[in-house]
Every structure is written in C-alpha cells, then in structure tokens.
TINU-348419 format. One line per 10 residues: number of its first residue (from 1); their letters; for each residue x, y, z of C-alpha. Coordinates in steps of 0.05 Angstrom, whole numbers, plus 5000, padded with zeros to 4 digits. Example, Ala and Ser with C-alpha at 12.3 -4.5 7.8 and 13.67 -1.06 7.14 Angstrom:
BEGIN
1 = AS = 5246,4910,5156 | 5273,4979,5143
end
This chain:
BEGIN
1 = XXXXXXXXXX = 1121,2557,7105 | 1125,2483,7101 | 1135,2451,7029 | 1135,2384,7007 | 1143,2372,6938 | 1131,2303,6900 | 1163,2286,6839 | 1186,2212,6793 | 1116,2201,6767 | 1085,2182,6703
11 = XXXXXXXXXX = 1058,2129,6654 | 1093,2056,6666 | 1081,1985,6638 | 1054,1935,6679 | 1117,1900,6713 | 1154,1965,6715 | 1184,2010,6764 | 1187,2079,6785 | 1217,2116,6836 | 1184,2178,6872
21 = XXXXXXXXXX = 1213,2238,6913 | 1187,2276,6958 | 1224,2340,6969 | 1209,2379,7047 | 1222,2447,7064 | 1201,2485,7120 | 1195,2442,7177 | 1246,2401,7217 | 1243,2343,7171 | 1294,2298,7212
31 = XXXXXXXXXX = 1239,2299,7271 | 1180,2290,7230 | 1145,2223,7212 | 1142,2213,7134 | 1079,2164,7092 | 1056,2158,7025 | 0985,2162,7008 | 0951,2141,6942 | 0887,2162,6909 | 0855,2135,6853
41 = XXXXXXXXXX = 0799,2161,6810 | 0730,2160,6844 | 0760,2125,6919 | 0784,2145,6979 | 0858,2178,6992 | 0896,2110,7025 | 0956,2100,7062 | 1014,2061,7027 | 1077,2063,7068 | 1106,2106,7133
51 = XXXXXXXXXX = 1184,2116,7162 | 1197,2133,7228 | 1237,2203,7228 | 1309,2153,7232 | 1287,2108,7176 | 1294,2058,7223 | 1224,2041,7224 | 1178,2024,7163 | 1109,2000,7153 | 1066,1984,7090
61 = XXXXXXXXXX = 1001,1971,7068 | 0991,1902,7048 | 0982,1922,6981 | 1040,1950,6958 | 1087,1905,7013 | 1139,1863,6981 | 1141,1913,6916 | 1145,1979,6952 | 1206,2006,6990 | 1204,2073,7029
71 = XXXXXXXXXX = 1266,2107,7051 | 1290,2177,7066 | 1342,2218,7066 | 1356,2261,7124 | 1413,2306,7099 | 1372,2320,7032 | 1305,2331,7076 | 1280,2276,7021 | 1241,2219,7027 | 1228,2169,6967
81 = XXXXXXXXXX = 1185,2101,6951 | 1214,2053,6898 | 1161,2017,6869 | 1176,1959,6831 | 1130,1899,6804 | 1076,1954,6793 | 0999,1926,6770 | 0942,1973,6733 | 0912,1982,6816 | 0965,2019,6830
91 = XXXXXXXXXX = 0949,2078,6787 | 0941,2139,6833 | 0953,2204,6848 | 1013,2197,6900 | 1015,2244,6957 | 1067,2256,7014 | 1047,2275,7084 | 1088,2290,7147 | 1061,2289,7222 | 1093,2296,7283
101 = XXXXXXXXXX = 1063,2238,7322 | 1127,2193,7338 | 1075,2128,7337 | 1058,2096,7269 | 0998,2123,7234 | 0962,2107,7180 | 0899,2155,7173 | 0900,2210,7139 | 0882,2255,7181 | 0939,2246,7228
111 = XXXXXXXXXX = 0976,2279,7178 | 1002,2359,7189 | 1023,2368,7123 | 1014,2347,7047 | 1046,2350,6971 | 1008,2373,6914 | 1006,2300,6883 | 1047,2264,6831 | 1010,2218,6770 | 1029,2151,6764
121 = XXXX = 0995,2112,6712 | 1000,2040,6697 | 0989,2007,6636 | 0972,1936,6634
end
C-alpha cells in the first residue's frame, strides 16, 4: 500500500520560511517522479515544483521560483520543499504526488499517488 505522508506545516509571518516533508512508503520511491501541489481555499489544486527520481532535475512554477527549493532524499524515501520569502498567496493546503512518467509533468492528473495535505498559513 503506497503512503506518502506530508509534514513541516503551519502558521508563518510574511517573509518567513518553512520547510515541508514528504515521507513515501510503499512504492519504489528512487524510480518515481516527485511534485508539490498547492490548494487554496475556493481554487483549483496547482502544481508548485517537480524532481526527477535523481534530483538531478527540478522544475517550478513561476510563482514560487526563486523562493522555493525542492529536493529529495533517496535513502530516506523523502522528499522536501524549503520555502523561504513566503507572501499571504501562498497559503495552501500542500500536497505531495508521485508518478511514474520519467518526463516532467505538471497536471495533476498525471499523478499515481497523493498525501493527505499539510496547512500552511501565512500571515501578512
């Protein structure tokens, strides 16, 4: 049964940072292609930020590049997002998401598998 489990959220100042976690089980996480997704209150679930199943590869949404770093971990089958410089907009529920497809993808629905969501709230 595959598992990913999100984690690092909560309430932040404007101009803060927060780190989240994203913890797999279940499926061969070193061959899987990793994103974060975002959803805030009353809009659509959107793609942040994707890494290739090396970490060699990452790619961001233009909103969150420059203050957003995604990396993973493939010994701790964990992947993470550092977010730094972080504005009211980016108040979400964050969601992880692995897929198989090697190429870069940024809908959701190319996405096999999802978290249960993490809170992060900014305050301005």
């Amino acid at each position: 049964q595959v598992q990913l489990v999100e984690s690092g959220g909560g309430l932040v100042q404007a101009g803060g940072s927060l780190r989240l976690s994203c913890a797999a089980s279940g499926l061969p996480f070193s061959s899987y292609r990793m994103a974060w997704f975002r959803q805030a209150p009353g809009k659509e679930r959107e793609f942040v930020a994707t890494i290739s199943w090396s970490g060699g590869s990452t790619y961001y949404a233009d909103s969150v590049k420059g203050r957003f770093t995604i990396s993973r971990d493939n010994v701790k089958n964990t992947m993470y997002l550092e977010m730094n410089s972080l504005k009211p907009e980016d108040t979400a529920v964050y969601y992880c998401a692995a897929t198989s497809r090697a190429a870069i993808v940024t809908r959701r629905y190319d996405y096999n598998y999802w978290g249960q969501g993490t809170q992060v709230t900014v305050s301005s």
